[in-house]
C-alpha positions in Angstrom: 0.0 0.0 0.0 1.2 3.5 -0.7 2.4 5.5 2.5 -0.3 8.0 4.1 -3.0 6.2 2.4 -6.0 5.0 4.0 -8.4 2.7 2.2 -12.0 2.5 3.3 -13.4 -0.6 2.9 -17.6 -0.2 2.6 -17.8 -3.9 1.8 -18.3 -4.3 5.0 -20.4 -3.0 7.8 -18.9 -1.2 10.2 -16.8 -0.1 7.1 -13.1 -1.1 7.9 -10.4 1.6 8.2 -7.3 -0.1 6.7 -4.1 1.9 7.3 -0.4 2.2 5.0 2.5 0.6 7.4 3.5 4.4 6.9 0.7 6.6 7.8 1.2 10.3 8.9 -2.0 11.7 9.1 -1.4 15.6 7.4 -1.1 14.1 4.1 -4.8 12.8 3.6 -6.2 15.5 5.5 -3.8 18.1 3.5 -2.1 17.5 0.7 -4.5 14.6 -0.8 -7.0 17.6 -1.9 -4.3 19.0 -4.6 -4.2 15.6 -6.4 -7.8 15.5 -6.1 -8.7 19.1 -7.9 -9.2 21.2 -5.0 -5.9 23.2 -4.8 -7.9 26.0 -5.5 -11.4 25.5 -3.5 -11.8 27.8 -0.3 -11.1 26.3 2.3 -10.6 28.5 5.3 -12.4 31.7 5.6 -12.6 34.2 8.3 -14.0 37.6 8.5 -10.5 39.1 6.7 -9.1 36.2 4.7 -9.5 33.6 3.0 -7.0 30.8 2.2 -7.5 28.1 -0.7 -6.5 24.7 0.0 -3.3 25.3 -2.3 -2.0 27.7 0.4 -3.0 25.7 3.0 -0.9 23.1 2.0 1.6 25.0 1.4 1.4 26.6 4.7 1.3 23.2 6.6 4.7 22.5 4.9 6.1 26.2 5.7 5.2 25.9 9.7 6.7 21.9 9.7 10.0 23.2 8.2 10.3 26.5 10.4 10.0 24.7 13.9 12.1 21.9 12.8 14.8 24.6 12.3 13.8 26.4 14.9 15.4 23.1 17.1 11.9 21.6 18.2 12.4 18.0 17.2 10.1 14.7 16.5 8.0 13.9 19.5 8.3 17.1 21.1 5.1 18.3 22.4 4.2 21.9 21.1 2.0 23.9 23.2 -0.6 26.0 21.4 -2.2 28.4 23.3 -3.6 30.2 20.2 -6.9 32.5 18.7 -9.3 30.7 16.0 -7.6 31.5 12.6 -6.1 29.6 9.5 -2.5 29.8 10.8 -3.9 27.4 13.8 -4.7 24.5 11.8 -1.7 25.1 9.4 0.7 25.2 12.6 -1.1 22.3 13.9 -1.0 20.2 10.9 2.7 21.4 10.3 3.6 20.2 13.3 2.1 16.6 12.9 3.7 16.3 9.2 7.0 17.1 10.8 6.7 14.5 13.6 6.5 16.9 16.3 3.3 16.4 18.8 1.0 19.5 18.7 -1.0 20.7 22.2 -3.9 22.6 21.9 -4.9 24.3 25.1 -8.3 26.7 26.3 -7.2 30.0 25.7 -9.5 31.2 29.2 -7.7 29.5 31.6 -5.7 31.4 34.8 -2.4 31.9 35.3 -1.8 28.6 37.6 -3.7 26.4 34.9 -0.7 27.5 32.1 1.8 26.7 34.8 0.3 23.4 35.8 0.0 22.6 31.6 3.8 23.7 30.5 5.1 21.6 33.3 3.0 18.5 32.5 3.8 18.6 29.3 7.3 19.4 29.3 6.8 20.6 26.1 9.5 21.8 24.1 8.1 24.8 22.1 5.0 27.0 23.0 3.3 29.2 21.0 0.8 32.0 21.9 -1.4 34.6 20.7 -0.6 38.3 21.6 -4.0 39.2 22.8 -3.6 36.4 25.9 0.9 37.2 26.6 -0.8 39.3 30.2 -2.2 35.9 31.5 0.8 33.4 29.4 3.7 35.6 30.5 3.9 35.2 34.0 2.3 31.7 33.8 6.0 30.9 31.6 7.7 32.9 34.3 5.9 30.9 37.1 6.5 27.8 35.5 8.9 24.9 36.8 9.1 24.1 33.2 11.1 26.5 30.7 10.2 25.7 26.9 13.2 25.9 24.7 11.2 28.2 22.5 8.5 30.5 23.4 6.9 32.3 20.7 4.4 34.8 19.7 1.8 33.7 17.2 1.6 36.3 15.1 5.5 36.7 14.9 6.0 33.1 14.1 2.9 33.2 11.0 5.7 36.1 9.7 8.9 33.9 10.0 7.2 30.6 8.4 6.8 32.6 5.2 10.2 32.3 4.2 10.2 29.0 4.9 10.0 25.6 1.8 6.8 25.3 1.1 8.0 21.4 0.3 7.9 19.0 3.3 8.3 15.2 3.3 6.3 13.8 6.0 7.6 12.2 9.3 7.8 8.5 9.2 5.4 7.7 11.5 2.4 5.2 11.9 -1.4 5.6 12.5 -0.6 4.1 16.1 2.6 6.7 17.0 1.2 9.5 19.5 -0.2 12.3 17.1 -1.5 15.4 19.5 -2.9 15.7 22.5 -5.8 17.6 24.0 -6.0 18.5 27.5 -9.1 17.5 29.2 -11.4 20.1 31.0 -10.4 18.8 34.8 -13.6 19.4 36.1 -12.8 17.1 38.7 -9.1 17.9 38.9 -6.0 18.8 37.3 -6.1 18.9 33.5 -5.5 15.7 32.3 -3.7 15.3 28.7 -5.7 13.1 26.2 -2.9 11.6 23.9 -4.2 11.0 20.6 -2.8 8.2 17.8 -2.6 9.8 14.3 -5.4 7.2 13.2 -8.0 8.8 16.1 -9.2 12.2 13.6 -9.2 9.5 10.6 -11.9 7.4 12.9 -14.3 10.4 14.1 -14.2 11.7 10.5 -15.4 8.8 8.5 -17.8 7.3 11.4 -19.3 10.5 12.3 -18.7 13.5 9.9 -19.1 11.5 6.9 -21.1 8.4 8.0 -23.3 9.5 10.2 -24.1 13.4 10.1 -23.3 13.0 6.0 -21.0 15.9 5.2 -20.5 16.8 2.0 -17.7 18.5 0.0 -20.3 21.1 -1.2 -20.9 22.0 2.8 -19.8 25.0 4.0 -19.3 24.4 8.0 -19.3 26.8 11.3 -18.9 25.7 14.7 -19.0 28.2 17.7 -17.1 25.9 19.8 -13.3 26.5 19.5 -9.9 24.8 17.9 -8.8 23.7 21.0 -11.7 22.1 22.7 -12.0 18.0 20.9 -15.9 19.1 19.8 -15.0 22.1 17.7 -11.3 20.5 16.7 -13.4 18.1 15.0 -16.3 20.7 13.8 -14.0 23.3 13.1 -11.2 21.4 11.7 -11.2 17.1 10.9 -14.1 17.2 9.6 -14.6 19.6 6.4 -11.0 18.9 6.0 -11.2 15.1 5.4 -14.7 15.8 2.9 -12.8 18.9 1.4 -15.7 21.0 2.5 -15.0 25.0 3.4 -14.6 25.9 7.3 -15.5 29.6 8.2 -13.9 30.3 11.5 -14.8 33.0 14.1 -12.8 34.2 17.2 -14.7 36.4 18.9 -16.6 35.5 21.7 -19.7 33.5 21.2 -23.1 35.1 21.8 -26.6 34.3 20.0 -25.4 37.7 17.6 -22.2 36.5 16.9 -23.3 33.4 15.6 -26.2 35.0 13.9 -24.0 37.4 12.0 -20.9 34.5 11.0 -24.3 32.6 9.8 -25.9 35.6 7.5 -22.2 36.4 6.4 -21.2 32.7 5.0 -24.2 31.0 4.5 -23.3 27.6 6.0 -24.9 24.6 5.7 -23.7 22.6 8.5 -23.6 24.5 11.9 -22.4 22.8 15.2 -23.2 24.3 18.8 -23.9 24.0 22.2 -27.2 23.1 23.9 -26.8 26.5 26.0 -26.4 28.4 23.0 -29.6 26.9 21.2 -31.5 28.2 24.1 -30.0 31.4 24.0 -30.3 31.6 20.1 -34.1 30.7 20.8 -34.7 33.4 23.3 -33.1 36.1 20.9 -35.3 35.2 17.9 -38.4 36.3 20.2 -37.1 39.6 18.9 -34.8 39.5 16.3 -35.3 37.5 13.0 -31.9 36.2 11.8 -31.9 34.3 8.1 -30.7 30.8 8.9 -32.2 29.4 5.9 -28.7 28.8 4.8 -28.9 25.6 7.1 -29.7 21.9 6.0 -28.5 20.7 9.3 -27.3 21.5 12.8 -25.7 19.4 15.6 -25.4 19.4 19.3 -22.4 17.8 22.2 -21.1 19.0 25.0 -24.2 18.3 27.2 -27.7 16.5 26.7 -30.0 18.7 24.1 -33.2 18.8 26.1 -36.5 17.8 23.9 -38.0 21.1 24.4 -35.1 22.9 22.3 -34.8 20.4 19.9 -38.4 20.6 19.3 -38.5 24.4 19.8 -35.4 24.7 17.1 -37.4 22.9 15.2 -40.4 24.4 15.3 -38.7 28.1 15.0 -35.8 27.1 11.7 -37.4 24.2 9.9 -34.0 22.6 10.7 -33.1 19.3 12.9 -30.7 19.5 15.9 -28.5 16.3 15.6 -27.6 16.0 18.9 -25.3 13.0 20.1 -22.7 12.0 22.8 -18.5 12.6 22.7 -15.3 12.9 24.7 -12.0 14.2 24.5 -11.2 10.6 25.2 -12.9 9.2 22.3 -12.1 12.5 20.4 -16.0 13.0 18.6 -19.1 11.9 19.0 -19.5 7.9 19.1 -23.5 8.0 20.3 -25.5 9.9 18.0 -29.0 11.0 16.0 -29.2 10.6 12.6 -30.8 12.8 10.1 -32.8 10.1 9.2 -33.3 8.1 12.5 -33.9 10.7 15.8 -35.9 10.7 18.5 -36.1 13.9 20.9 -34.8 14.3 24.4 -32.3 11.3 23.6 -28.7 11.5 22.3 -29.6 8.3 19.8 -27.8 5.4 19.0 -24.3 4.1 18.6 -22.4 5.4 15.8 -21.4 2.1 12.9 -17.7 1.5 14.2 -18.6 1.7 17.6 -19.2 -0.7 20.7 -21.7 0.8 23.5 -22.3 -0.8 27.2 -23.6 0.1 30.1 -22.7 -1.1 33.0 -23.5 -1.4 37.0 -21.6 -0.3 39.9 -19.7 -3.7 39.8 -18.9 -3.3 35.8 -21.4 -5.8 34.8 -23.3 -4.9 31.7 -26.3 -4.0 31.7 -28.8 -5.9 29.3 -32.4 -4.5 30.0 -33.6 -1.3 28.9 -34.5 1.6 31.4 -31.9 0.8 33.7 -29.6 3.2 34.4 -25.6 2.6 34.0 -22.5 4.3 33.0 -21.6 4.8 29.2 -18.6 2.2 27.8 -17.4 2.8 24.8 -15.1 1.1 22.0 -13.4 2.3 18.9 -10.6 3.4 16.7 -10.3 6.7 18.1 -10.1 6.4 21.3 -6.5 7.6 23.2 -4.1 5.9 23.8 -3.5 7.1 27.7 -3.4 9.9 30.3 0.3 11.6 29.5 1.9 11.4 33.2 -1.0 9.4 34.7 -1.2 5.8 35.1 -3.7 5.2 37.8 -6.1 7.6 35.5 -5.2 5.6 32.9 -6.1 2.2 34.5 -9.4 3.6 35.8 -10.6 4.8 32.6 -9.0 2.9 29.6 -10.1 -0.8 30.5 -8.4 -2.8 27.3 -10.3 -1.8 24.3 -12.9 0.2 26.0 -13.5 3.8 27.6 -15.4 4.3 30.8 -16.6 7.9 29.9 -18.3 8.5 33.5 -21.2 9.5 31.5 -24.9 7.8 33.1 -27.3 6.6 30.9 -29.9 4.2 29.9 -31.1 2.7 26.7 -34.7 3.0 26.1 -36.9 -0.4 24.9 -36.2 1.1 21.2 -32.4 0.9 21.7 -32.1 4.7 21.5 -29.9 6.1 24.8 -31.0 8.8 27.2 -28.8 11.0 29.4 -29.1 10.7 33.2 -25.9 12.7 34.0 -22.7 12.2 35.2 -21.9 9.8 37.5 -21.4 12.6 40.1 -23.7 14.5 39.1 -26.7 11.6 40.0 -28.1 11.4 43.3 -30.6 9.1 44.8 -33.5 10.6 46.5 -35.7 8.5 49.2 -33.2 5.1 47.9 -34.2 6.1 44.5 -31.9 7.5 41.6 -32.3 10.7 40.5 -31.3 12.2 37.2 -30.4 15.9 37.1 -31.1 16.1 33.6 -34.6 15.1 33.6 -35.1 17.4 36.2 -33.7 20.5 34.0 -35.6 19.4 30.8 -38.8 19.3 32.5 -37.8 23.0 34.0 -36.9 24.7 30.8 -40.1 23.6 29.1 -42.1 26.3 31.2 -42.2 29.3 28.9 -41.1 31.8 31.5 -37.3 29.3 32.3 -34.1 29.9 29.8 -31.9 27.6 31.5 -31.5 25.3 34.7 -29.2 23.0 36.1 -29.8 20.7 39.0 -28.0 19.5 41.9 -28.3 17.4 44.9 -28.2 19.5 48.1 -28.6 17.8 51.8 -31.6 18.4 53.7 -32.4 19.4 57.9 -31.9 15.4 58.4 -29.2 15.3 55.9 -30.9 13.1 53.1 -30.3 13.9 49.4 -32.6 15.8 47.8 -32.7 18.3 44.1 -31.9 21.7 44.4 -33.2 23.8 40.8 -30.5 26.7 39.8 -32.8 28.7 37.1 -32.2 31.1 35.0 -35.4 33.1 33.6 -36.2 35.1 30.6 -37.7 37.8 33.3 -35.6 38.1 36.3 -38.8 40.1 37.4 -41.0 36.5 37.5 -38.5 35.0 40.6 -40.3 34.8 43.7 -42.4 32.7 45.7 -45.0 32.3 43.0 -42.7 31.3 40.4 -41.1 28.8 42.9 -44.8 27.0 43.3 -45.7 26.8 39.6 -42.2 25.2 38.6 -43.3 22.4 42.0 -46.6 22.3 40.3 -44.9 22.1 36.8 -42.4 19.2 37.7 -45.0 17.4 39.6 -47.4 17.8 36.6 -44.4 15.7 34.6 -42.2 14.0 36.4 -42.9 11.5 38.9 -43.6 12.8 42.5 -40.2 12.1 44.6 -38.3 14.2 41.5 -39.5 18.0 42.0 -37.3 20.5 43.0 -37.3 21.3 47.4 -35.3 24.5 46.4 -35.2 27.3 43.7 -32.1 29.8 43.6 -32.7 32.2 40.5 -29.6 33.2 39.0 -28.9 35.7 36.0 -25.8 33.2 34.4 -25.2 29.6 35.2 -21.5 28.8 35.8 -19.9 27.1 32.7 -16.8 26.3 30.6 -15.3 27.9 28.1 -17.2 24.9 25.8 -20.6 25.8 27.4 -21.0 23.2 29.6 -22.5 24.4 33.1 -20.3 23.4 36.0 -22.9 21.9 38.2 -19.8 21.3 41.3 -19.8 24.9 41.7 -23.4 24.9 42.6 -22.7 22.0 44.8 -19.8 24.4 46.3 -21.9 27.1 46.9 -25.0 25.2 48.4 
């Protein structure tokens, strides 16, 4: 087999990825698209540029050769603490084609979070964006780790230019450490995710293409960001392996911002974040945007609740494909399908991938409406925790993935979310999913958002507390707090309802949109 060739067999069902002895994955996602006739096809384009796959490639090649001469070596790590824009994925894919190991990092984080990252990672180069050197500078200052080369973004996008824009790839295999992604460390530290070339190959063809159906005529815009594993693939993987167009966006994400990238470049495909569908929802009350660009939008990062997916619906015309990821697993490996959804559940396993659920003793779980933890097996899943063993040991069990996610499979085989395992409580010896709790909530007209958490009672006992978020801060008050009793009672069974109500004007959340439901338990 020629190197850096994949072959897709669809004779077979889950069609079979069959990798080149030599496989470096920059050259299919890359250069492949000049020998197949789109050298000069959009491919990135932002607000002030736009960059044809031709310079792209050429690009990728220029960034490999500058930080190889720049001392950074094969299997380095390279920390990337850099803004959405088309020198991002050219560094990034520069950096793979050259053998060195690119780490993307959240560009919000505090000043002890960069010096916990550069010392974990030991990495040997580390890049950053101007606009964040008040947070990064003393973090590289602070740090027990000193990066041979530290370098500003926008200088080093300068310095590749003079650089050969001809590059043989690294000799590596689809099995040799690729990139890593740091995980959110809700729980913890940051832990980094280190990813085989073959895992973007995986998500790509059993998700993007597969399952969601990207095209090459799809123009794509995701408002989660580069460096978090849902918009790396949104964002990045996956027009890039269909040849599709990405439009890219680094301002801050708000229902306008995404209305305006979405009236500017006409996407087809747009990925977000349950918050933001909400939010996007709430804003059209009064403004009007023209999505009608749209065949298709797509949801991660937490549970879609029915009521948005059917209000989305409802408002655009438009299906919210919403599904199940990790960082571990890279994409989404439990998902809708265009053709095959079912509201209020995040669908059904994505072809290529294994799906269990299993008890407290991990024992699987065979009958429907029980609730377990989410298993999961596939070709993209990492290949450890960098630094951490016991982490490793915990989660990666042989050829499956405890994701920590809860779940159970309904009698038509579709799977519901029930929370994180720490997020679930039991209430009176019986368990209790936060989630339910918050899609029943945001289904009264008058509630945006809620999350819910377990808070202990006068006699100590487990019971739901409701953080709520309303479109009037003017409705909270004693009478609201009765009709949302009356309202979760009305659909939920009895034991579930809310015993408290704290009305907030933001939930807390990651940079990714997901709300952080242990500072609520902090705070109560």
């Amino acid at each position: 087999m020629q190197d850096n060739i994949v072959e897709v067999d669809r004779s077979v069902v889950p069609n079979a990825l069959n990798f080149a002895p030599r496989f470096n994955v920059a050259v299919p996602f890359i250069e492949r698209h000049l020998s197949e006739g789109r050298a000069g096809k959009v491919a990135i384009q932002t607000v002030d540029e736009k960059w044809s796959y031709q310079k792209l490639n050429d690009r990728v090649n220029q960034y490999g050769n500058h930080l190889l001469s720049l001392g950074i070596e094969p299997g380095d790590r390279l920390m990337m603490v850099v803004r959405d824009c088309p020198d991002f994925i050219a560094m990034f894919f520069g950096a793979i084609k050259a053998g060195i190991i690119p780490a993307p990092v959240n560009t919000l984080l505090r000043i002890e979070d960069y010096q916990y990252l550069i010392a974990d990672s030991a990495c040997a180069g580390f890049v950053y964006s101007l606009q964040f050197s008040e947070i990064l500078k003393p973090a590289l200052e602070g740090s027990s780790h000193n990066p041979r080369q530290v370098i500003v973004a926008e200088q080093l996008a300068e310095d590749v230019t003079t650089a050969s824009a001809d590059l043989e790839a690294a000799a590596t295999t689809s099995l040799d450490d690729c990139f890593w992604l740091y995980s959110s460390g809700s729980t913890g530290n940051p832990k980094g995710v280190v990813h085989p070339h073959r895992s973007m190959v995986c998500t790509s063809e059993r998700f993007a293409k597969n399952t969601a159906g990207l095209r090459e005529d799809d123009t794509v815009f995701s408002v989660s960001k580069l460096f978090h594993s849902y918009g790396f693939g949104n964002a990045m993987t996956f027009p890039l392996w269909v040849g599709a167009t990405i439009s890219l966006s680094d301002q801050k994400v708000t229902p306008a911002m995404s209305f305006e990238m979405i009236e500017k470049f006409r996407p087809t495909v747009f990925f977000g974040v349950p918050t933001l569908y909400a939010q996007q929802l709430r804003a059209m009350e009064s403004d009007q945007p023209d999505l009608s660009s749209l065949r298709l939008c797509i949801s991660a990062g937490e549970a879609l609740p029915g009521d948005v997916f059917r209000r989305w619906k409802e408002q655009t015309g438009t299906l919210i494909m919403d599904g199940l990821g990790s960082t571990e697993n890279l994409h989404i490996f439990i998902s809708n399908r265009p053709d095959d959804y079912k509201y209020g559940t995040s669908g059904k396993p994505v072809s290529g991938y294994e799906i269990k659920l299993v008890d407290d003793n991990e024992d699987e779980i065979t009958e429907p409406d029980v609730i377990g933890t989410v298993w999961a097996k596939g070709e993209s899943a990492a290949r450890q925790y960098w630094n951490n063993p016991e982490k490793s040991a915990a989660i990666m069990k042989g050829e499956w993935l405890n994701t920590g996610d809860m779940y159970y499979r309904d009698a038509e085989g579709y799977y519901r979310n029930a929370g994180r395992g720490d997020d679930m409580m039991k209430v009176g010896g019986l368990w209790c999913s936060p989630f339910e709790i918050e899609a029943r909530l945001i289904e009264h007209p008058k509630v945006l958002e809620a999350a819910v958490v377990g808070h202990a009672d006068e006699d100590g006992l487990l019971k739901p507390a409701a953080y709520v978020v309303l479109n009037d801060i003017q409705d909270a008050g004693d009478a609201m707090e009765q009709a949302l009793v009356e309202h979760c009672r009305e659909g939920l069974l009895r034991y579930k309802y809310p015993r408290w109500f704290h009305f907030l004007d933001d939930l807390p959340k990651t940079a990714t949109g997901k709300i952080q439901r242990f500072k609520l338990r902090e705070d109560g």
